[in-house]
C-alpha positions in Angstrom: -32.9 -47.6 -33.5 -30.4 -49.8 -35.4 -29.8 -48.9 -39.0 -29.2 -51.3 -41.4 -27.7 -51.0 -44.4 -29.4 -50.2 -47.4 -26.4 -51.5 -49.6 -27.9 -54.8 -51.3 -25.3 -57.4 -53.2 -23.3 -55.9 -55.9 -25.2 -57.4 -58.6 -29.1 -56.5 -57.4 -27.8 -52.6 -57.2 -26.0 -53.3 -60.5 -29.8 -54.6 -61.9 -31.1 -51.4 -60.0 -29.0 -49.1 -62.3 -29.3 -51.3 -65.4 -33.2 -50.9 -65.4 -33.3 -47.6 -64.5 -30.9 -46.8 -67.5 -33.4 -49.2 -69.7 -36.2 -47.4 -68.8 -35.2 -44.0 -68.5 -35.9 -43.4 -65.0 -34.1 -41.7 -61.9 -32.4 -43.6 -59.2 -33.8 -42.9 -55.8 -31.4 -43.6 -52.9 -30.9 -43.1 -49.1 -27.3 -42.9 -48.8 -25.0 -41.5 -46.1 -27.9 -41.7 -43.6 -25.7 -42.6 -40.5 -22.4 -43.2 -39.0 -23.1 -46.9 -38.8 -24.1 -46.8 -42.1 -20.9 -45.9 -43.2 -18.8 -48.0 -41.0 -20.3 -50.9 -42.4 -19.7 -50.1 -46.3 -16.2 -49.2 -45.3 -15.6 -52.6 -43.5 -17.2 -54.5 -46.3 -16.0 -52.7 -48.9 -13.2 -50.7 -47.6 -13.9 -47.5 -49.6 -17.3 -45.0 -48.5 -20.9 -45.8 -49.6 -20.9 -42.8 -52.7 -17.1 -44.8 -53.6 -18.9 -48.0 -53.7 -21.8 -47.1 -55.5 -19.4 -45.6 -58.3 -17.7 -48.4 -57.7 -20.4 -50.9 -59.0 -21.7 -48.7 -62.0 -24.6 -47.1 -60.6 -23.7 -43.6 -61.6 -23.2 -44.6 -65.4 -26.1 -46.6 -65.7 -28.3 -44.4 -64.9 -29.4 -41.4 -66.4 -29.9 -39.2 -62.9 -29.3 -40.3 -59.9 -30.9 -38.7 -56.5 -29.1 -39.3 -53.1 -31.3 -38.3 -50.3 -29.8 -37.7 -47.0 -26.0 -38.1 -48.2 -25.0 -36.9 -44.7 -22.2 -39.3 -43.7 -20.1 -39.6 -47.6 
């Protein structure tokens, strides 16, 4: 099975964060779930998925954040 990434454009996980933080909920992710996956962020974005997602803001928006998986960081 292929993997695709489940990075979406800067700005929606940016809107992901924001309304979590507006609403006081969690952020539910599936990061780090293979090595593919984190080939691709590093091409992209030349730094690893968790380094991109604190990158964007994701961490300070929202109040908790849960990472499930979080093999490959």
């Amino acid at each position: 099975m292929k993997y695709f990434s489940a990075f979406l454009v800067e700005a929606e996980k940016s809107f992901a964060a924001k309304a979590a933080q507006k609403m006081n909920l969690p952020v539910h992710l599936h990061l780090g779930q293979s090595t593919e996956e984190y080939d691709t962020i590093m091409q992209q974005h030349k730094c690893s998925p968790f380094a991109f997602l604190e990158e964007i803001g994701v961490f300070e928006q929202s109040p908790s954040c849960l990472l499930a998986h979080a093999i490959y960081m």
